[in-house]
C-alpha beads as a LAMMPS data file, in Angstrom:
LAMMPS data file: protein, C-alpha beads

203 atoms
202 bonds

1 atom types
1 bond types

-500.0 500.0 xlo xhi
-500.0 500.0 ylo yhi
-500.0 500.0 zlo zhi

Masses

1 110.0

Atoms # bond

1 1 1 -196.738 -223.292 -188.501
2 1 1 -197.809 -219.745 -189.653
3 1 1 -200.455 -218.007 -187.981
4 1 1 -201.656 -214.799 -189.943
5 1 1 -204.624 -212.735 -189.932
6 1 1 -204.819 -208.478 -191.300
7 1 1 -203.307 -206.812 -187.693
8 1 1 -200.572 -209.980 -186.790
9 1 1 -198.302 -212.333 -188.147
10 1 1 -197.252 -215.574 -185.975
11 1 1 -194.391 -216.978 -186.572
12 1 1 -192.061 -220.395 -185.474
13 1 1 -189.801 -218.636 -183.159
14 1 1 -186.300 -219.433 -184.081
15 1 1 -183.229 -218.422 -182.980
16 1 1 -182.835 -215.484 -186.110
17 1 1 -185.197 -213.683 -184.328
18 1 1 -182.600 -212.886 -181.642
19 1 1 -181.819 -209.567 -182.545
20 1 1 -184.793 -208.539 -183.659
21 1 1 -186.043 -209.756 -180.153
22 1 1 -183.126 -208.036 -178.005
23 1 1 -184.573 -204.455 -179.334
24 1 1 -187.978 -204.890 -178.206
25 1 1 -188.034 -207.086 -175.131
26 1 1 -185.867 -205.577 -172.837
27 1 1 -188.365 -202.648 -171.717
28 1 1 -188.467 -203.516 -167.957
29 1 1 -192.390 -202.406 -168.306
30 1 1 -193.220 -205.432 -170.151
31 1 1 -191.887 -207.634 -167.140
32 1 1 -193.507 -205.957 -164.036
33 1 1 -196.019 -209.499 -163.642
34 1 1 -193.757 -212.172 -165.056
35 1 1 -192.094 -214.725 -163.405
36 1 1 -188.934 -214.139 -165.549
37 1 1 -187.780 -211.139 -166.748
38 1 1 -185.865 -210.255 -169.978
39 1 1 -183.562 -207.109 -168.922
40 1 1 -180.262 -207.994 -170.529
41 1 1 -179.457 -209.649 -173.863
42 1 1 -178.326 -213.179 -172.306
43 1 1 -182.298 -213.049 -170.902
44 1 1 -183.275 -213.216 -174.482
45 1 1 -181.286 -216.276 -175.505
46 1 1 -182.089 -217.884 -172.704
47 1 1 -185.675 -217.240 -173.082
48 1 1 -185.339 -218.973 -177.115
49 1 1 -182.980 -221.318 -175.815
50 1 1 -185.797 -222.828 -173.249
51 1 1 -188.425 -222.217 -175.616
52 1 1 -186.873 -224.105 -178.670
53 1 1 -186.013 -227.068 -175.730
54 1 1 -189.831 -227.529 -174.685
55 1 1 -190.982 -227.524 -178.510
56 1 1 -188.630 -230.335 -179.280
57 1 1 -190.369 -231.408 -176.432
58 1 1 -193.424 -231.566 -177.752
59 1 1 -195.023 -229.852 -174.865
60 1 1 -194.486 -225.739 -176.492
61 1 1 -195.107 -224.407 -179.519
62 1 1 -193.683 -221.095 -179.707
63 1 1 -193.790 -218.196 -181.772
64 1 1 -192.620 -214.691 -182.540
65 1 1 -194.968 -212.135 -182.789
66 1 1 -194.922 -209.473 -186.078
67 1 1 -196.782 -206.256 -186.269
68 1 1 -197.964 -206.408 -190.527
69 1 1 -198.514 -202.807 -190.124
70 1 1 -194.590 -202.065 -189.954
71 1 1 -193.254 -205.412 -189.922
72 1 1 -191.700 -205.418 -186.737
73 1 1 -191.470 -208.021 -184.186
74 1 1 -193.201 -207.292 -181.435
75 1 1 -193.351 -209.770 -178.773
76 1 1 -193.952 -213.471 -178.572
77 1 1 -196.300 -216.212 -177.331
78 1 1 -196.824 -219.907 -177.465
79 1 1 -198.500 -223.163 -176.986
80 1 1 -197.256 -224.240 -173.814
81 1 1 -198.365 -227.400 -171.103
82 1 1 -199.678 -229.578 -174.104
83 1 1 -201.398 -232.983 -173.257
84 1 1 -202.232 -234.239 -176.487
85 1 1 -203.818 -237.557 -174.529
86 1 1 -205.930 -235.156 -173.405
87 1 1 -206.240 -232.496 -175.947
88 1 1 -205.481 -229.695 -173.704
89 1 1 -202.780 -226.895 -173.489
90 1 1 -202.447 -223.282 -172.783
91 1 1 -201.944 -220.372 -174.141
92 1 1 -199.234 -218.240 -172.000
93 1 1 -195.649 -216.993 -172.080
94 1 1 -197.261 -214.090 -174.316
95 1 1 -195.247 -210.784 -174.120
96 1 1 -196.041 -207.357 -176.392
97 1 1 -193.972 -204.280 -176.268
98 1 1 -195.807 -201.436 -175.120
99 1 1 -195.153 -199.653 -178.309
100 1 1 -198.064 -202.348 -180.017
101 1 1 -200.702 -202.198 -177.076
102 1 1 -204.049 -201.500 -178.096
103 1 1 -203.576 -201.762 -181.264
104 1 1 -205.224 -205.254 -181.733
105 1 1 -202.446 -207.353 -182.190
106 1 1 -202.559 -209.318 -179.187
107 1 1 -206.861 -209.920 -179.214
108 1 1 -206.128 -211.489 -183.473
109 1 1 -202.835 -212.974 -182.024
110 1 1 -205.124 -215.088 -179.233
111 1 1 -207.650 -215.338 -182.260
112 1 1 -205.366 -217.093 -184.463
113 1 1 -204.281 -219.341 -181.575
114 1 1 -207.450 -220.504 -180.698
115 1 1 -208.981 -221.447 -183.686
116 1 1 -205.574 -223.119 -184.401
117 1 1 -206.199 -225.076 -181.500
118 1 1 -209.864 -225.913 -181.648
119 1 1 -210.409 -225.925 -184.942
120 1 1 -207.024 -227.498 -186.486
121 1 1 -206.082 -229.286 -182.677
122 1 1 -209.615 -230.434 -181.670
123 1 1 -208.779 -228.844 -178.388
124 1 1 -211.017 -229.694 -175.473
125 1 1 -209.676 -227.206 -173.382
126 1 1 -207.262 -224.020 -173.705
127 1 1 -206.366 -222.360 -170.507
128 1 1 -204.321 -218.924 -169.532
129 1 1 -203.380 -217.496 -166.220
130 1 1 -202.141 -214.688 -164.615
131 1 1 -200.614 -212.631 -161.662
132 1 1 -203.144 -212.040 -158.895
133 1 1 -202.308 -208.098 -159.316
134 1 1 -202.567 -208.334 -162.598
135 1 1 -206.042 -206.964 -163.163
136 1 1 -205.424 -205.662 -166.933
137 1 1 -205.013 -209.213 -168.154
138 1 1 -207.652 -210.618 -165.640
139 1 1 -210.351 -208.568 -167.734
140 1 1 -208.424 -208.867 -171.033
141 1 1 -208.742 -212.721 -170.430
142 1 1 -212.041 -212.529 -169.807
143 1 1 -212.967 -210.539 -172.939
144 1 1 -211.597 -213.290 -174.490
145 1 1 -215.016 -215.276 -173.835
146 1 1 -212.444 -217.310 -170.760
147 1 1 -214.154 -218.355 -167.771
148 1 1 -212.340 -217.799 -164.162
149 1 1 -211.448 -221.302 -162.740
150 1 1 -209.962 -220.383 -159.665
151 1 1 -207.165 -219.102 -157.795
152 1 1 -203.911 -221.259 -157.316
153 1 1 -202.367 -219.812 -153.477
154 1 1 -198.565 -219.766 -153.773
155 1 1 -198.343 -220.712 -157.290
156 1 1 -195.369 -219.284 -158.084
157 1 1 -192.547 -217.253 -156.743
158 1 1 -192.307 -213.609 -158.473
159 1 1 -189.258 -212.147 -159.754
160 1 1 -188.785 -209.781 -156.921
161 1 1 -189.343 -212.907 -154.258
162 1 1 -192.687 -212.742 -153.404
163 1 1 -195.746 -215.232 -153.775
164 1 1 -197.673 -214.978 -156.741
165 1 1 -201.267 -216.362 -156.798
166 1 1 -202.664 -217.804 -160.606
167 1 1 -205.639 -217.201 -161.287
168 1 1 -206.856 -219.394 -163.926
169 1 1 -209.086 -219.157 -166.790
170 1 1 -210.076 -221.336 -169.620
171 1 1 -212.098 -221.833 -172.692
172 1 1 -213.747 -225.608 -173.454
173 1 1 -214.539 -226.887 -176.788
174 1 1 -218.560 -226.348 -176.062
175 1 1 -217.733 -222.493 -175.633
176 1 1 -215.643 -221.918 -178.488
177 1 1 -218.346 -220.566 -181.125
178 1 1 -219.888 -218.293 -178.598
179 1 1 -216.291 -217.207 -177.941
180 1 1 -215.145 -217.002 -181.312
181 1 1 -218.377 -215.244 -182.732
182 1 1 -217.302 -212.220 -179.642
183 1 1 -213.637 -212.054 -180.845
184 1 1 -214.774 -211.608 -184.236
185 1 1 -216.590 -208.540 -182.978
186 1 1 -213.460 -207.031 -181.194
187 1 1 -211.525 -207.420 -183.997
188 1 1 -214.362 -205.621 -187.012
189 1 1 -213.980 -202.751 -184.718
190 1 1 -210.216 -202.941 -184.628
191 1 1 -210.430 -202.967 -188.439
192 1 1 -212.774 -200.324 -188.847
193 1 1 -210.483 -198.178 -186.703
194 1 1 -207.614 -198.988 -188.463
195 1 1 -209.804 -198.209 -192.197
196 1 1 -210.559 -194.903 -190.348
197 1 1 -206.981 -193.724 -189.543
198 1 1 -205.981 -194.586 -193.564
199 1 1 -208.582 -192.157 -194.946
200 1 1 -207.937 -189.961 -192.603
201 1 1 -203.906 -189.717 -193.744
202 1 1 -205.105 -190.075 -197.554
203 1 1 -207.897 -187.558 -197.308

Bonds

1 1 1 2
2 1 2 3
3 1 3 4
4 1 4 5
5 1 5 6
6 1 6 7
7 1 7 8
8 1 8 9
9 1 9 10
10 1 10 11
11 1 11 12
12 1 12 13
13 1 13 14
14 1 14 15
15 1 15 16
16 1 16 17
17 1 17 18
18 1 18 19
19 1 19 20
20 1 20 21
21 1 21 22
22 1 22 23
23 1 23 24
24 1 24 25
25 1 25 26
26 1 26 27
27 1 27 28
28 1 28 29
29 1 29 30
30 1 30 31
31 1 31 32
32 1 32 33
33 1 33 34
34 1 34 35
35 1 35 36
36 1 36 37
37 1 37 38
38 1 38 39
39 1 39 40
40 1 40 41
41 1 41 42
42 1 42 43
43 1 43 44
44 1 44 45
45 1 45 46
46 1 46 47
47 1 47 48
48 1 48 49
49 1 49 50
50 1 50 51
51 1 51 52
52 1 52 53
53 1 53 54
54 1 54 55
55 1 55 56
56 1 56 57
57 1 57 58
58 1 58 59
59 1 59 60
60 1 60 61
61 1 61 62
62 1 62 63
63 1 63 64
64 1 64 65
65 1 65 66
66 1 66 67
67 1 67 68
68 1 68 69
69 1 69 70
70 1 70 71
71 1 71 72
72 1 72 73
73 1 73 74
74 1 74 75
75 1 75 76
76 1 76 77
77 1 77 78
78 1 78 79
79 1 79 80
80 1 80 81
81 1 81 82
82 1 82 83
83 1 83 84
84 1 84 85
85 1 85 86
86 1 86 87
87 1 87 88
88 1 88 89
89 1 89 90
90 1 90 91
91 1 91 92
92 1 92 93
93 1 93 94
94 1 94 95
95 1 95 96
96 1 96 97
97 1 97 98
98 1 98 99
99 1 99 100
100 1 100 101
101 1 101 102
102 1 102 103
103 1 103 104
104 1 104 105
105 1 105 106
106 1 106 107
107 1 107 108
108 1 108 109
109 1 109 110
110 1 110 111
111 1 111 112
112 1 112 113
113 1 113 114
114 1 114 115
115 1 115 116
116 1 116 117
117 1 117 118
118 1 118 119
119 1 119 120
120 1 120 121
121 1 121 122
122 1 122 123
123 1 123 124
124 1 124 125
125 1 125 126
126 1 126 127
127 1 127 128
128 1 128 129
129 1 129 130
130 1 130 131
131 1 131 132
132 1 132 133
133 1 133 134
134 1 134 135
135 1 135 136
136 1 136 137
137 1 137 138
138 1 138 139
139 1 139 140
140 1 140 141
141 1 141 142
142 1 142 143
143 1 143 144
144 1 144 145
145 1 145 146
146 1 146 147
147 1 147 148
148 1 148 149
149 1 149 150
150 1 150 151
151 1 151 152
152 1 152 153
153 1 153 154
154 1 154 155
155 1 155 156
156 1 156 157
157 1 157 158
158 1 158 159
159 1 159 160
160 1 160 161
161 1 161 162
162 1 162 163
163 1 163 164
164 1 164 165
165 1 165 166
166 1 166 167
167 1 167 168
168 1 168 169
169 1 169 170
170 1 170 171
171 1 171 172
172 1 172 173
173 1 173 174
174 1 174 175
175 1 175 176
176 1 176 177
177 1 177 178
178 1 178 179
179 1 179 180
180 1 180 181
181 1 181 182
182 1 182 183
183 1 183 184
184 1 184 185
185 1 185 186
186 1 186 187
187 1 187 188
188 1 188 189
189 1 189 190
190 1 190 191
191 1 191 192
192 1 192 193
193 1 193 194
194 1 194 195
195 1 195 196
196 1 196 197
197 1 197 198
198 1 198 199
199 1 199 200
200 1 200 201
201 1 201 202
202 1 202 203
């Protein structure tokens, strides 16, 4: 499905967006905290390839994420660890190119996502994680309205070899207004911004 809002369009990652895809993701500085890195074009197919394998799956749902302001992709995200027993998932494998940060895009993108899955899904629970290091997206996740769960010890192994520690957040059903009602503060003031800049350039 089709995820829109004014600052992002999500949309079912297929295997067209290839080379669209090779010409943003292989900036190495997207890839400093992931446990795979996409540095060479094979990366990138292999990255659809495994993406398009867990949706027929029916445990991802992946998309590719498109700037409306130029119309250019701009990184992707998904759906990704879905229990539908248990109506729970999370949101992760999400990747911008620098060229699109701060500019809103990823706080609608995570917007659209989880009122897709609370509010389309009846979600009980949406969690993210990230790299120990990581402290950027530990507060970005948190300004999501996320709570900290915890800290997994040697999760994961990092590109480079050594042990990465999740830390884990989530958002429950219960929370979801509260959390919704603070995104939809973020993003007026992304929208005013944006209103601001387009006077400016027509005045």
């Amino acid at each position: 499905m089709v995820l829109e809002g004014q600052l992002v369009r999500l949309e079912p990652l297929t295997r067209d967006h290839y080379d669209e895809m090779v010409k943003v993701a292989l900036d190495p500085a997207i890839w400093q905290w992931t446990q795979r890195r996409l540095l060479v074009e094979k990366d990138v197919h292999e990255f659809i390839e495994i993406a398009l394998t867990e949706q027929a799956a029916g445990t991802s749902i992946p998309w590719a994420t498109r700037s409306k302001a130029d119309g250019k992709l701009a990184g992707s995200t998904r759906f990704m660890d879905m229990v539908p027993a248990h109506r729970t998932l999370e949101i992760g494998g999400t990747w911008l190119n620098p060229a699109w940060h701060r500019s809103g895009i990823n706080v609608e993108a995570k917007y659209l996502q989880l009122c897709h899955a609370f509010e389309r899904m009846a979600a009980r629970r949406v969690a993210l994680k990230t790299h120990h290091a990581n402290l950027k997206s530990q507060a970005a996740i948190r300004a999501l309205g996320a709570t900290h769960e915890g800290v997994f010890r040697n999760h994961l192994i990092h590109s480079d070899g050594s042990a990465r520690h999740s830390h884990w957040f989530s958002i429950i059903a219960e929370e979801w207004p509260q959390a919704k009602a603070g995104l939809e503060a973020r993003l007026g003031a992304f929208s005013f911004a944006a209103d601001r800049v387009e006077n400016k350039r027509q005045g």
